[in-house]
C-alpha positions in Angstrom: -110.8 21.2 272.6 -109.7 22.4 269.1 -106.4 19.7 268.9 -109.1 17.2 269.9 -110.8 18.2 266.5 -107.5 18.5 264.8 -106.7 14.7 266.2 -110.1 13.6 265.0 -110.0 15.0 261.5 -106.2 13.5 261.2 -107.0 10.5 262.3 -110.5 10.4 259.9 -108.2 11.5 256.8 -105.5 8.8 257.6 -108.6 6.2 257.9 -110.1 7.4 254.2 -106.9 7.5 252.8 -106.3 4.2 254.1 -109.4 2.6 252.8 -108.1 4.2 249.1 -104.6 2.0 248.9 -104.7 -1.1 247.2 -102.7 -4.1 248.7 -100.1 -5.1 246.6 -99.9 -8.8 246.3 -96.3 -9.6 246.5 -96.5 -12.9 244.3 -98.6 -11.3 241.6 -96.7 -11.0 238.0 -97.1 -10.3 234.1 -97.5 -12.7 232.0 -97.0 -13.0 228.3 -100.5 -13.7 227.3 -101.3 -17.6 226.5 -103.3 -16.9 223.3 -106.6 -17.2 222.3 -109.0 -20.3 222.5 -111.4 -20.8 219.9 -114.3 -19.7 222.1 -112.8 -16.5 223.5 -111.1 -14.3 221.0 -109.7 -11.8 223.0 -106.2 -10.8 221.4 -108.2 -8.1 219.2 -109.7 -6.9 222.4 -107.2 -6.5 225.3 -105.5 -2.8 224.8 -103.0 -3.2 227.1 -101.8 -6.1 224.5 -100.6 -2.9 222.8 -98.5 -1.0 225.0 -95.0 -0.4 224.6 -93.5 0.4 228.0 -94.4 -1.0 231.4 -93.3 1.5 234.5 -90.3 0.5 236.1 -88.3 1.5 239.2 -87.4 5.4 237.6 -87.2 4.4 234.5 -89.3 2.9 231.5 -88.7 -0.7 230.4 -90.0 -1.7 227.1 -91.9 -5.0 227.1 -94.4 -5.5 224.9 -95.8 -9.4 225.7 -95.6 -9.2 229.5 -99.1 -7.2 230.3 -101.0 -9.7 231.7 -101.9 -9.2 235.4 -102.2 -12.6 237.1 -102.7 -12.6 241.0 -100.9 -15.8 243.3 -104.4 -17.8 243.7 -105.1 -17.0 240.1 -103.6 -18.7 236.3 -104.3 -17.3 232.7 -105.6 -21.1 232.1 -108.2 -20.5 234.5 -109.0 -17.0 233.6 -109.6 -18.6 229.8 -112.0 -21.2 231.0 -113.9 -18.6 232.6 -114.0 -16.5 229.5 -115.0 -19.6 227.5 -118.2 -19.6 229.4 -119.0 -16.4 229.1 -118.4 -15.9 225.7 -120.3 -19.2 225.2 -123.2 -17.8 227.2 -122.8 -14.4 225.6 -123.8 -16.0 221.9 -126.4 -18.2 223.1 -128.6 -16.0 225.1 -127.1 -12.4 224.7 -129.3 -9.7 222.9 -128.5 -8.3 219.9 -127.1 -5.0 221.4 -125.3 -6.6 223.3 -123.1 -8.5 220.8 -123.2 -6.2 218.5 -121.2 -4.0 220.6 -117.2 -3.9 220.9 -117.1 -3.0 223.8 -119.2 -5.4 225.4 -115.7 -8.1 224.5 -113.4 -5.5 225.7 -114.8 -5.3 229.1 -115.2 -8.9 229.2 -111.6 -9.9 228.5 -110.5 -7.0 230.5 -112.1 -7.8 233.0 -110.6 -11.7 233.9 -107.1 -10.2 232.0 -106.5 -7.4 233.3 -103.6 -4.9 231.8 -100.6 -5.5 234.5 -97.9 -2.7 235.4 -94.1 -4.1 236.8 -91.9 -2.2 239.5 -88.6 -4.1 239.8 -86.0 -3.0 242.5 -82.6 -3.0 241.3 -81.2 -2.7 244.6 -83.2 -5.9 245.6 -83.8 -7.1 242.6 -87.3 -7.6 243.3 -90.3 -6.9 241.4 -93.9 -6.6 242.0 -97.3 -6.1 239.6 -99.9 -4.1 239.9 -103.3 -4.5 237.3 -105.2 -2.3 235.7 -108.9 -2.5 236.6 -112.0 -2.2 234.6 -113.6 1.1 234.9 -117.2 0.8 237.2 -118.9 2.7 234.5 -118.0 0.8 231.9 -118.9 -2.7 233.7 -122.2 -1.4 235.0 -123.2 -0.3 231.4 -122.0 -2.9 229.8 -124.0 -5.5 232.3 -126.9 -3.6 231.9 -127.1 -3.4 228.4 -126.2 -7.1 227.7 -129.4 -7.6 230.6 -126.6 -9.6 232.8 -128.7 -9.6 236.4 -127.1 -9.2 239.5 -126.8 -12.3 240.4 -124.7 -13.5 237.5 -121.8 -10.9 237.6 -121.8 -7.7 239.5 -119.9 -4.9 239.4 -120.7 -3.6 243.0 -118.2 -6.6 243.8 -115.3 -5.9 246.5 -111.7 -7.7 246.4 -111.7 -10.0 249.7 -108.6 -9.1 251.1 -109.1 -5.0 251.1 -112.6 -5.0 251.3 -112.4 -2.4 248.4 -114.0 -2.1 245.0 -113.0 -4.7 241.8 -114.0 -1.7 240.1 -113.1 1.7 240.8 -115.3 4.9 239.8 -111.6 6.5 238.3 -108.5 4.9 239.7 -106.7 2.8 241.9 -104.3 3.7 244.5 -100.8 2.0 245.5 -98.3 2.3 248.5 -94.9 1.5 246.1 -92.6 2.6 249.3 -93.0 -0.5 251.1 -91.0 -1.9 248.4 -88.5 0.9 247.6 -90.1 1.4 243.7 -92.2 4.5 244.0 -94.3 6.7 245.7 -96.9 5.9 248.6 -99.8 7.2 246.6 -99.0 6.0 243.1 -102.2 6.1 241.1 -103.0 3.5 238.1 -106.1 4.8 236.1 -109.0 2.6 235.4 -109.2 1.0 232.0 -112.8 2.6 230.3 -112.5 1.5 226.4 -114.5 3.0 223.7 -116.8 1.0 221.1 -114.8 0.4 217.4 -115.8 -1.7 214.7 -114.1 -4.6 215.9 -116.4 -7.3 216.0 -116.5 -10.8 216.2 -118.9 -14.2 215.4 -119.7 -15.5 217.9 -120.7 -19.5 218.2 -124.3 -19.2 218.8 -125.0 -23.0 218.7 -123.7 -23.2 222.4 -125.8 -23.6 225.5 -124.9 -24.1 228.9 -125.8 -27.4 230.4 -128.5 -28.4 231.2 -130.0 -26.3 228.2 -130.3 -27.3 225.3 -129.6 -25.9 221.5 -132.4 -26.4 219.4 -131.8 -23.9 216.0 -134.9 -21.9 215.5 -135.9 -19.4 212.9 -139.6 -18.9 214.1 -139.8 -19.0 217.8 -143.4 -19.0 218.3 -144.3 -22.1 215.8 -141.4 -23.9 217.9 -143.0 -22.9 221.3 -146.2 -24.8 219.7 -144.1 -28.0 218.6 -143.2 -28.1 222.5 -139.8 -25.7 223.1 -139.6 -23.5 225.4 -136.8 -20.9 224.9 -135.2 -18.9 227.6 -135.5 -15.9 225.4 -136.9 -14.2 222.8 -133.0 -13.8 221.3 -132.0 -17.4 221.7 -132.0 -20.9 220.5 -131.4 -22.7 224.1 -133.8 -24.1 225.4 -134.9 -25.4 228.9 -134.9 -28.8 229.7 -137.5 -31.7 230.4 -138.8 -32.3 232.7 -138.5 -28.6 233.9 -135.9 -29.2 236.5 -138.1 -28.2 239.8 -136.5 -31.8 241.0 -133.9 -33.8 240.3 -133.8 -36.4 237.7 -134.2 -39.1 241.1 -136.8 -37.1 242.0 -138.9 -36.9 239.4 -138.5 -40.5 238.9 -140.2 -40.9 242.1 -143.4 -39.1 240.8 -143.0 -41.0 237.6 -143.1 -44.7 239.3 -145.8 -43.0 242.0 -148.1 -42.3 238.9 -147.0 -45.7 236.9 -147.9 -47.4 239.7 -151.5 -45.6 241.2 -152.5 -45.8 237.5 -152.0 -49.7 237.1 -153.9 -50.5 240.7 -156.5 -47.9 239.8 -157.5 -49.5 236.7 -157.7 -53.4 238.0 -159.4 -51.9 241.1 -162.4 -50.0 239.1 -162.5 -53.0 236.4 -163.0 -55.6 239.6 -165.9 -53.1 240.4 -167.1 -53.1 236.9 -167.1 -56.9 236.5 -168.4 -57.8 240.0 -171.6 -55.0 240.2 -172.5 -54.9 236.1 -171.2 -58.0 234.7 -171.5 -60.5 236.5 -174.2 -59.5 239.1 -177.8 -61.3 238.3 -179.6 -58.4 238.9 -178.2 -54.9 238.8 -180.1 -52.5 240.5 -179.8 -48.7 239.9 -177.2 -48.0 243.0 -175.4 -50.9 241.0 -175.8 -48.6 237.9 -174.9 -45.5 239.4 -172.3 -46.5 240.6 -171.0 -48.1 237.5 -171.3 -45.2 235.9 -169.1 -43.6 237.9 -166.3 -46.2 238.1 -166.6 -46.6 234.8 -165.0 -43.7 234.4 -162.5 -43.6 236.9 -161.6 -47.1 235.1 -161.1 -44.9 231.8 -159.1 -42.0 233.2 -156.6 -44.5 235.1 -156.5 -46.5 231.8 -155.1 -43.3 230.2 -152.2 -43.6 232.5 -151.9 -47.3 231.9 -151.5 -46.9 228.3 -148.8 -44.3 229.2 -147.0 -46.5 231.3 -146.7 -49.5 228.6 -145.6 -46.7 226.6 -142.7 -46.1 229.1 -144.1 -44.1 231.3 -144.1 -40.2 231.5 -140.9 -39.9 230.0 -142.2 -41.2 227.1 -143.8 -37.8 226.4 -140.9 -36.2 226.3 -139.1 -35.9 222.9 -135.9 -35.1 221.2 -133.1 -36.1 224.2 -135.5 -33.5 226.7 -135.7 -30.7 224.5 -139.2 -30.2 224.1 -142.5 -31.9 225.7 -145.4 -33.6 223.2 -147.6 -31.9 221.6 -151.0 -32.5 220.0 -149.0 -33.8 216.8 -147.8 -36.5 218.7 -150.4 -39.6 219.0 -149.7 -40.9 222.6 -150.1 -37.2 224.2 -153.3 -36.7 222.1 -155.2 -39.6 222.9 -154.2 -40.1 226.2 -155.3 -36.5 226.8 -158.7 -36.3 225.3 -159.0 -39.8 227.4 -158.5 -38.5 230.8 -160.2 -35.3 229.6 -163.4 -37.3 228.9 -163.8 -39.4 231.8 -162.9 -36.9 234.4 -165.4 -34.6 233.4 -167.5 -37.8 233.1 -166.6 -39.0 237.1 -167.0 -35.4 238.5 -170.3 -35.3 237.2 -171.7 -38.3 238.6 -169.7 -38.1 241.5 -172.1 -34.9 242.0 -175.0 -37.0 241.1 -174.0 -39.9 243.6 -173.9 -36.8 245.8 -177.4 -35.9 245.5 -178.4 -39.7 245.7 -177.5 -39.7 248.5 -178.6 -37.0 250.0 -182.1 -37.7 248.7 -182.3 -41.3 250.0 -181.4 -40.1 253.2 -184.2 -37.5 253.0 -186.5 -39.6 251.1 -185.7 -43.1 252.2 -188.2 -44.9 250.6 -189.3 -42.2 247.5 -187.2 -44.1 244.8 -185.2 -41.4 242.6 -186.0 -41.6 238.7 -183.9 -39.3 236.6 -180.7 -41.8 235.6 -182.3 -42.0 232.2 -181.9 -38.2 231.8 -179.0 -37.7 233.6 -176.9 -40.1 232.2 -177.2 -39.0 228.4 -177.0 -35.3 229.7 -173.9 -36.2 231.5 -172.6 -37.8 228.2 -173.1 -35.1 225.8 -171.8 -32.4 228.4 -168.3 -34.6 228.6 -168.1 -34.9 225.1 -168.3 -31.7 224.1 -165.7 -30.3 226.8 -163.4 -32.5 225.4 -163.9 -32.2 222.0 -163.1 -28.6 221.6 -159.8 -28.8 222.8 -159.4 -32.0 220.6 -160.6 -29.3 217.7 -158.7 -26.7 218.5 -155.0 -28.8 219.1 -154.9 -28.0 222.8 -153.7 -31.1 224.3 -150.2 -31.3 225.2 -148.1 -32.4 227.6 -148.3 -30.1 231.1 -144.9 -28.8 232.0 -143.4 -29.6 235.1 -146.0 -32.9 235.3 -146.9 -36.5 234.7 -149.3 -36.7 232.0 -151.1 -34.8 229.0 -154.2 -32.6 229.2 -156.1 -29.6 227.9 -153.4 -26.4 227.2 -154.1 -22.9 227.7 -155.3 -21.5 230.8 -158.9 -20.2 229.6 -159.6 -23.7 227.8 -158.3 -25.3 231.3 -160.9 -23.4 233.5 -163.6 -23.2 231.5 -163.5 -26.9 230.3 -162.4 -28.2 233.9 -161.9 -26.5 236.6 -165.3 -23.8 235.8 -167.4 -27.3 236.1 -165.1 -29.1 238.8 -165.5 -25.8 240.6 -169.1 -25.5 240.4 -169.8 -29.0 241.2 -167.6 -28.4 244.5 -170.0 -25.7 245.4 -173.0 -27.9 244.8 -171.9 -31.2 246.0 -170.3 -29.3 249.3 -174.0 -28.1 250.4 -175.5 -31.7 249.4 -172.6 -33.4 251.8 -174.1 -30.2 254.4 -177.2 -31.9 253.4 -176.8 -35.6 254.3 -175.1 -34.7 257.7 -178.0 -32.6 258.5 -180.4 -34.9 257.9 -178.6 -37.8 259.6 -178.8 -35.3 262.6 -182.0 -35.4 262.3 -182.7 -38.6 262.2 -180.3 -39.5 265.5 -182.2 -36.5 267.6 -185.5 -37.8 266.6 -185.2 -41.1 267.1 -182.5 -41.4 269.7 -180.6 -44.1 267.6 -177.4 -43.7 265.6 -177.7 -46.8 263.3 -177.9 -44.7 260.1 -175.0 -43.2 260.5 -173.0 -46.7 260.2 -175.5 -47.8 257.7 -174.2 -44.8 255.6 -170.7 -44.6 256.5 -169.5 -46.1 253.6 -171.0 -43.6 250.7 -170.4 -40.7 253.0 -166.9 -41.6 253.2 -166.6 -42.4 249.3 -168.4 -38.9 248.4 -166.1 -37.4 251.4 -162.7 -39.1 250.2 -163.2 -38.1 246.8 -164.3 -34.8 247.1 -161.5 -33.7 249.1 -159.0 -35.1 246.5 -160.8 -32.7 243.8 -160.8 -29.7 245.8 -156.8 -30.4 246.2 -156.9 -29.8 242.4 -158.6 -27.8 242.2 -156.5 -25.8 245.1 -153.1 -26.7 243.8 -153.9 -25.0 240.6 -155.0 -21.7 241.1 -152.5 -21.5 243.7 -149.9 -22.2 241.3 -151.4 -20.0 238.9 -152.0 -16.9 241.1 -148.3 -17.5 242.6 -146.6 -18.6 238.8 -143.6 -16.5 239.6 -142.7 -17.7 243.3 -143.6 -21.5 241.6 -141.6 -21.8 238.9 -138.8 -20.1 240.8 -135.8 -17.7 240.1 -134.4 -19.0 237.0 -131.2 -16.5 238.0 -130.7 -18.5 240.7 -130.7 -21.9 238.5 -128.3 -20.4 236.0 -126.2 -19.4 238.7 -126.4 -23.2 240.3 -125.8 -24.7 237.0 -122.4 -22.5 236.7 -121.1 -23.0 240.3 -121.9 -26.9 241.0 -120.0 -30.1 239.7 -123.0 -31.6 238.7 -125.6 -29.2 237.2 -128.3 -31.8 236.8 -128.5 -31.1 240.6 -129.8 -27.6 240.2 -133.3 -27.3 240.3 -135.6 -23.8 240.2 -137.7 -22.8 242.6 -141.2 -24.6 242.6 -144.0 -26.2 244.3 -142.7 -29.0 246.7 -142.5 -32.4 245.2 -144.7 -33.3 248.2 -147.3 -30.9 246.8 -147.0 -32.3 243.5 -146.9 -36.0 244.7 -150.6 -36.1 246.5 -151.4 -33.7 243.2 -150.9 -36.8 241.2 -152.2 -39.0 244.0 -155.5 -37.4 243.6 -155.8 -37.5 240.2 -154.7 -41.4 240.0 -156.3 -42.9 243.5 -160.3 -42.9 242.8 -160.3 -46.6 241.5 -158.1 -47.9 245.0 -160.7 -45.8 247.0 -163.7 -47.2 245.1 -162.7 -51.0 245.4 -162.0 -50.6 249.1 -164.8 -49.0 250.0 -167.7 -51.0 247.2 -165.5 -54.2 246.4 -164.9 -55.8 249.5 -168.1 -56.9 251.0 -170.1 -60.0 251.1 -171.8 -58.9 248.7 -169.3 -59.4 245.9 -168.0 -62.3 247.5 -171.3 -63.5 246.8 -171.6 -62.4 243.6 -168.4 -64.1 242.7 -168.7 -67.2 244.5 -171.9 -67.8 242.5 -171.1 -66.7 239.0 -170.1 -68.0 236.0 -166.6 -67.9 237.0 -166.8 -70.3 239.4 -169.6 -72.2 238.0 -168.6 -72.6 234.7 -168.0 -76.5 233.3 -164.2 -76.8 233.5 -164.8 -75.8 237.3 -167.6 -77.9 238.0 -164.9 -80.8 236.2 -162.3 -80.0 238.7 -164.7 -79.7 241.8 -166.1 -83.8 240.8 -162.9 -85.2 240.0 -161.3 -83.3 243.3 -164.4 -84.5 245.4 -164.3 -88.4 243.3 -160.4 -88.6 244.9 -161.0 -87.6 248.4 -163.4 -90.4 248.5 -161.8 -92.7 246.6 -158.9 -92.7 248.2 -157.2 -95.8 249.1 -156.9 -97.1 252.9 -152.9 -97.4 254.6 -153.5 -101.3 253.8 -154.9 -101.1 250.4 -157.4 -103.1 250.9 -161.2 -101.2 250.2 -162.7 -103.7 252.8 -161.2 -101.6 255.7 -162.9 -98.6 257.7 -161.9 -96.2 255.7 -163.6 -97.9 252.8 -166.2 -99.0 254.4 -167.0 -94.9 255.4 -166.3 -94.0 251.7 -169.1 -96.1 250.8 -171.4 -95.2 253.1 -170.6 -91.5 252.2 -171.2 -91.6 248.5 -174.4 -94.0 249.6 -175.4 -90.8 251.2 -174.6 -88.5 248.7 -176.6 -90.7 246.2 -179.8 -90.4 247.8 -179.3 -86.6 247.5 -179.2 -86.6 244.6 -182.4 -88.9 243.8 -180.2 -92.3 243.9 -178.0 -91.3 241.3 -174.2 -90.8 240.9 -173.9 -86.6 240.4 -173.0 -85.6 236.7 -172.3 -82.5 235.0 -175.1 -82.2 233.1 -177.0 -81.8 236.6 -174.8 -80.1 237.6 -174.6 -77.3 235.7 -178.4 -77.1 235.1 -178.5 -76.1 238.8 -176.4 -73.8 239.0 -177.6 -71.8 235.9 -181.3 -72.0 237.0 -182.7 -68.4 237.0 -184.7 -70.1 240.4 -182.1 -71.4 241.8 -181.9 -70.5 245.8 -178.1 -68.4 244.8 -180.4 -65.7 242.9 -182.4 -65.0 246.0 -180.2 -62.9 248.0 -180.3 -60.7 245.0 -183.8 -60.1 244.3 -184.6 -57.3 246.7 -180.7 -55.9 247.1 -181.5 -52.6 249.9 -177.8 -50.9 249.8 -179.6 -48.1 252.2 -181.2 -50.8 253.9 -185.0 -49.3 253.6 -186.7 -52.2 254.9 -184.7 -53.0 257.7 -184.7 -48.6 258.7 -188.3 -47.5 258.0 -187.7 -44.1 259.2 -189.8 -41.0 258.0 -188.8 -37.9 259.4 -192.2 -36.5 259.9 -193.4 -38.9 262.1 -190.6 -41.4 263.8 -191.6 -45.2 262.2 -189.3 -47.7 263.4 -190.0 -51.1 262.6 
């Protein structure tokens, strides 16, 4: 039993001592040291620059240039490139302790030039290198004081071939016997250098792409001319749009918004013109309703106007270094715009709501409180837009398409504290109406209201889903800011490792998320027109307006109606059938018209007659259809 123990603990010892030896790479070397590069002075830096003597096979060697420890996968060229970026890094977002500090340059060129030891056989002739590591205290202090995460550069890295520490707590270990130059535990001490005075300026003007430089002397007045700075210590700063997407991507959302915007508009202004303008009688539904699309018409315009401008990108100023601001014209206008009109359309989106609900309760009790409503509605939207406009909190939204109110308390209690509460109302109103049209289908055993209905349900429905999306994919991006925005250590790491850094992107909210986001807040005018516009109704309306009845129409209609029957017969001659019927045809349309040939004059006097028969289907317009449903709910009246 006890030379099983004694097997056990050799074997254990052999295993530790094991895991302690270095490999030796047997194509590793000194080399003279290339030299500085303008980015990465390191010559006043590297100690082992200044030693004298290199360890040779039992004897010294003096070589002062050759103490540079460069591995067989590895080149000084390389090594410099890598220091170039660091050192670039280092002055553009480092802290102030941190480049203040000596030895912060020390360990950094130590680290990717390492001091290098030489063993040359002179049997064999053969000689191998060894380096001299950075001390793990000194990289894990220096790391932490320059704020360098994890991510970035750790020192709890491991070579891959041994599996053992880059950086060892006090030394490394070396087996020199295999090649006849020393001892099997040879021990090379860790490099830990001290701070001096030695310092160095460094070129703060650089930023890794995709930052950019922008120089700054007051952060904060910069931040509110639309920069964003990664830190409080430097002048990069991030890009625009924020890259939750790629460039492609975000040109998708761009062209998605460009294009909703442009269909919106023409869609809300067809309603406009067809139910207000040139309708003969507008009724209130007609008005109400115009309200509403009116301003749906006015909030797509907004993204109209910033689409002639160039789009979304158009808000984004100096090369993609900063977004617009309330300083710059198109951001301000076309904020306070949308601003405006959406508070206008959510609030008579809640009064179409009750409307509803009461003419389905009360189907033949008219509802009288427009003339209140609508100046209350008014003043209400004004007011929550002008006090941003006062303040100078409109601005482009970061990571979005468009400009709107900044600053999270101005946002909810401007917006989303109204949108929110109208939600809540308008949700028990919809309650409401399906309620009562339960009502109505129990008591009277017939389900024609329901498709008599179907369309404002389903415009109320549509569009109060697409505001409680908003209103949803806010807070949630609020309450979850750091999970939506993402790990900006990851990104920096990305933008370092890939060919192509404008392929890096932070973590964020899907760009399916954010598509139907900007789907919501740019469809209400293609919902309105499907749903109001295309009817017989406004074909109606159209077919009898001025547009079509106007003189230059009426001109084209006679002399398109004079050539049909004028037309001459295959033989020419007017005495043939065909003739013969054209006569008898304009013989017939002369009595018609009191034995006279039609003019313009007579025309047009008909069709602008306010009694002319085209007015009648107008008169008594019933969008609920009251007449034709005379239902009560408190005793069943069908007629």
């Amino acid at each position: 039993m006890k030379s099983i123990f004694i097997i056990i603990f050799i074997l254990y010892v052999f295993q530790v001592n094991s895991q302690t030896i270095y490999p030796i790479d047997p194509s590793g070397k000194c080399e003279q040291y290339i030299g500085d590069t303008p980015s990465s002075p390191c010559s006043k830096f590297l100690n082992n620059l200044a030693y004298t003597s290199i360890i040779n096979f039992l004897k010294k060697n003096k070589n002062k240039k050759d103490s540079i420890y460069v591995s067989s996968n590895a080149t000084q060229q390389n090594a410099m490139k890598k220091l170039d970026e660091y050192f670039g890094i280092l002055g553009a977002i480092g802290t102030s302790g941190c480049k203040s500090d000596s030895l912060t340059y020390k360990t950094l060129c130590s680290i990717y030039l390492p001091g290098c030891e030489s063993f040359t056989n002179n049997q064999t002739n053969i000689t191998i290198a060894i380096p001299k590591r950075i001390c793990y205290n000194t990289c894990n202090n220096v790391t932490t004081k320059c704020g360098v995460p994890k991510f970035y550069f750790s020192c709890d890295q491991i070579e891959p071939v041994s599996g053992l520490p880059m950086f060892p707590l006090n030394y490394s270990e070396f087996n020199l016997t295999n090649y006849d130059v020393g001892n099997p535990n040879y021990t090379v001490q860790c490099y830990g250098p001290l701070s001096d005075n030695t310092m160095v300026n460094l070129d703060s003007s650089y930023c890794p792409p995709p930052l950019f430089y922008h120089n700054s002397t007051d952060h904060d007045a910069d931040y509110d001319r639309g920069y964003l700075f990664v830190s409080e210590t430097s002048n990069c700063v991030v890009p625009n749009p924020v890259p939750l997407y790629t460039n492609e991507q975000w040109d998708q959302l761009y062209n998605l918004s460009n294009t909703l915007a442009v269909l919106s508009t023409f869609g809300s202004l067809y309603l406009l013109v067809t139910f207000i303008i040139l309708n003969p009688k507008v009724t209130s539904f007609d008005r109400m309703y115009g309200f509403f699309n009116g301003s749906v018409f006015m909030m797509s315009l907004s993204g109209v106007i910033l689409f002639i401008a160039g789009g979304p990108r158009a808000l984004i100023k100096d090369g993609g270094a900063r977004i617009s601001v309330f300083e710059d014209p198109l951001c301000s206008s076309t904020g306070f715009i949308f601003q405006l009109f959406a508070i206008n359309a959510i609030l008579f989106w809640a009064y179409m709501g009750f409307d509803l609900w009461w003419r389905v309760k009360y189907i033949t009790k008219p509802l009288n409180i427009q003339k209140y409503y609508v100046p209350i509605a008014f003043t209400i939207s004004f007011i929550f837009s002008v006090i941003p406009l006062a303040t100078k909190n409109y601005r482009m939204v970061r990571g979005n398409i468009h400009c709107w109110v900044h600053k999270a308390v101005l946002q909810n209690t401007l917006f989303f504290g109204p949108l929110g509460l109208t939600l809540t109302i308008s949700t028990g109103f919809i309650g409401l109406v399906i309620y009562e049209i339960y009502k109505i289908v129990k008591a009277t055993g017939r389900g024609g209201i329901m498709k008599l209905e179907i369309k404002p349900i389903l415009n109320i429905v549509l569009i109060y889903f697409s505001f409680v999306y908003i209103f949803a994919f806010n807070f949630h991006n609020d309450n979850n800011s750091k999970n939506t925005y993402g790990s900006i250590d990851e990104f920096f790491q990305c933008t370092l490792e890939s060919d192509d850094p404008s392929k890096c992107t932070v973590g964020g909210p899907s760009i399916g998320s954010l598509g139907y986001f900007i789907y919501c807040i740019r469809i209400y005018g293609i919902y309105c027109f499907f749903l109001q516009g295309l009817n017989e109704r406004a074909f109606k309306i159209w077919k009898r307006s001025i547009v079509f009845n106007n003189r230059f129409i009426l001109f084209i209609k006679v002399k398109l109606f004079s050539m049909d029957n004028n037309s001459p017969s295959e033989s020419g001659n007017s005495s043939t059938t065909a003739g013969t019927s054209t006569t008898i045809n304009n013989s017939n349309i002369n009595k018609k018209n009191n034995n006279s040939k039609p003019t313009l004059s007579t025309m047009d006097s008909n069709a602008f007659s306010k009694n002319n028969d085209s007015d009648s289907d107008f008169d008594d317009y019933d969008p609920y259809h009251k007449k034709q449903n005379d239902i009560e709910i408190g005793s069943v009246n069908i007629k």
